[in-house]
VEXFI-467773 format. One record per residue (C-alpha): x negated, y, z. Coordinates in Angstrom, 3 decimals. Layout:
% residues N
rec east->X north->Y up->Z
...
***
This chain:
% residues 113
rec east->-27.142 north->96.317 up->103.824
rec east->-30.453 north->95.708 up->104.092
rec east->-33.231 north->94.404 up->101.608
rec east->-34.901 north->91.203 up->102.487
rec east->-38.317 north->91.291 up->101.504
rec east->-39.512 north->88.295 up->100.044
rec east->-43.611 north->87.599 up->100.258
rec east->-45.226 north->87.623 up->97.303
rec east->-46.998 north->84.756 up->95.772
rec east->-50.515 north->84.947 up->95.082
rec east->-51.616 north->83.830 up->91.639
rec east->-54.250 north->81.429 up->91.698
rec east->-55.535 north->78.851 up->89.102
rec east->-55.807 north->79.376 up->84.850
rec east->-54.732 north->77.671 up->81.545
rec east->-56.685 north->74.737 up->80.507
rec east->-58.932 north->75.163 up->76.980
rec east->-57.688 north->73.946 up->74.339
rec east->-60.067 north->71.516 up->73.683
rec east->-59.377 north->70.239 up->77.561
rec east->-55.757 north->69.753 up->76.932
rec east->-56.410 north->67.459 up->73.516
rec east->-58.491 north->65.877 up->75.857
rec east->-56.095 north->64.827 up->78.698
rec east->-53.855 north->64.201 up->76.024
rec east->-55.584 north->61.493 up->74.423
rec east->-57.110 north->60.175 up->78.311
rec east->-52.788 north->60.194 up->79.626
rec east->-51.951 north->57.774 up->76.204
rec east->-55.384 north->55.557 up->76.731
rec east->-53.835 north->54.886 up->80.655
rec east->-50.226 north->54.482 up->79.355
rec east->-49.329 north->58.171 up->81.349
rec east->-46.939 north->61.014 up->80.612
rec east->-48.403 north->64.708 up->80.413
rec east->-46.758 north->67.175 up->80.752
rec east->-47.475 north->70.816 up->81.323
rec east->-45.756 north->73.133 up->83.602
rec east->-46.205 north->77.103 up->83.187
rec east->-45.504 north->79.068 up->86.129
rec east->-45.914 north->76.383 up->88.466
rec east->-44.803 north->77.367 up->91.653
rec east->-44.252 north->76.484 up->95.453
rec east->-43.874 north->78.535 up->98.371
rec east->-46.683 north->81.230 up->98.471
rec east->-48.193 north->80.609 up->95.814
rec east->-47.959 north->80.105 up->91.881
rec east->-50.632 north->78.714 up->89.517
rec east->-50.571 north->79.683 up->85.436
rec east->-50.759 north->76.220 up->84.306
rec east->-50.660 north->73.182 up->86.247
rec east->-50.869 north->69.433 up->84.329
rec east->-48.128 north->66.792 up->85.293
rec east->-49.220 north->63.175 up->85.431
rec east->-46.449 north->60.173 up->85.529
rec east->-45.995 north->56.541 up->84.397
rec east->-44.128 north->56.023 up->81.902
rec east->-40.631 north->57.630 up->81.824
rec east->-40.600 north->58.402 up->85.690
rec east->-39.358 north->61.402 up->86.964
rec east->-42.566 north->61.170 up->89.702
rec east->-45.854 north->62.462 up->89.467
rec east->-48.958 north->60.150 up->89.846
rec east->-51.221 north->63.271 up->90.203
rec east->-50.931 north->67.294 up->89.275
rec east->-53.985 north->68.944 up->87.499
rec east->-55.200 north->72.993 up->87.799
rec east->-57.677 north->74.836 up->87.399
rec east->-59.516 north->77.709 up->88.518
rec east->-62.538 north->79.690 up->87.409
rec east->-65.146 north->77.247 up->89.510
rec east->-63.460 north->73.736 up->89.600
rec east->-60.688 north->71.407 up->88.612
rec east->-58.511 north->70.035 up->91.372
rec east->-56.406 north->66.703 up->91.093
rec east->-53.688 north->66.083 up->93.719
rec east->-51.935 north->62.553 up->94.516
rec east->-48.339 north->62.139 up->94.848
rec east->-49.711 north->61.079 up->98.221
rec east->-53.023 north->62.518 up->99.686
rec east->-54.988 north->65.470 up->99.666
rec east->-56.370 north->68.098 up->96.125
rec east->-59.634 north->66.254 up->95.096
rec east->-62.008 north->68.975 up->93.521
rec east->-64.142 north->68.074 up->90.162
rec east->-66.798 north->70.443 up->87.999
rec east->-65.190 north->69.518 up->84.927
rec east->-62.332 north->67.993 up->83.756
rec east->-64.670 north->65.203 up->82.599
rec east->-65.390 north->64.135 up->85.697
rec east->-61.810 north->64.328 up->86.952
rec east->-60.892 north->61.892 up->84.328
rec east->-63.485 north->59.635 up->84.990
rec east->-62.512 north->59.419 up->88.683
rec east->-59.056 north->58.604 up->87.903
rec east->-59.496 north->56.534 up->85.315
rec east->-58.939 north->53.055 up->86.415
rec east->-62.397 north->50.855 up->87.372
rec east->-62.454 north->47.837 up->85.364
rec east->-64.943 north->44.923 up->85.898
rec east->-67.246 north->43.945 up->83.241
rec east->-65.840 north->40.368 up->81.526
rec east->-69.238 north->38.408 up->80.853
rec east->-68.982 north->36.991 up->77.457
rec east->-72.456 north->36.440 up->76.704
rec east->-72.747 north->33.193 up->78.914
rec east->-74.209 north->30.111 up->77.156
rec east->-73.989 north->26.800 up->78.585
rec east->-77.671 north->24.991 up->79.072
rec east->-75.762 north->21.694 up->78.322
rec east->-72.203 north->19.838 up->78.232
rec east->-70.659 north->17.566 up->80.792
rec east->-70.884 north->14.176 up->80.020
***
């Protein structure tokens, strides 16, 4: 019988520091998300050491997946194409939502009569 060679995955991508992880951490519970980290993460040619699950709440989808690699950090959508960051700094802050400023330091010049 013969032996079907499967192709071999190439390893790309690396843990996340320590300190980076406490930091998503405390960013996912700030935006009401779910973290979760996935060893071994794999798909079809290729497997990454640590990749960083995203999701609302108790939903079984993924908002956005996290890895890393010596030179960047890369964030990809459920939907859409890997975004690439320097630091995992700046990934947060592009995800994080954009709110607009509430103006509470408006003084009325006078009362309607």
């Amino acid at each position: 019988m013969p032996v079907i060679q499967l192709p071999t995955k190439r390893v790309c991508g690396l843990s996340f520091t320590i300190a980076d992880l406490i930091l998503l951490r405390s960013w996912a519970e700030a935006n009401s998300l779910r973290m979760v980290v996935r060893q071994d993460h794999g798909v079809e040619t290729e497997e990454y050491e640590e990749v960083l699950a995203f999701s609302q709440g108790e939903s079984a989808l993924c908002r956005w997946i996290m890895w890393r690699d010596a030179n960047a950090v890369f964030v990809q959508p459920l939907i859409g194409r890997p975004q690439l960051y320097d630091t995992v700094a700046d990934a947060m802050n592009a995800l994080s939502p954009k709110q607009t400023p509430t103006l509470t330091d408006i003084t009325a010049t006078h009362w309607p009569t």
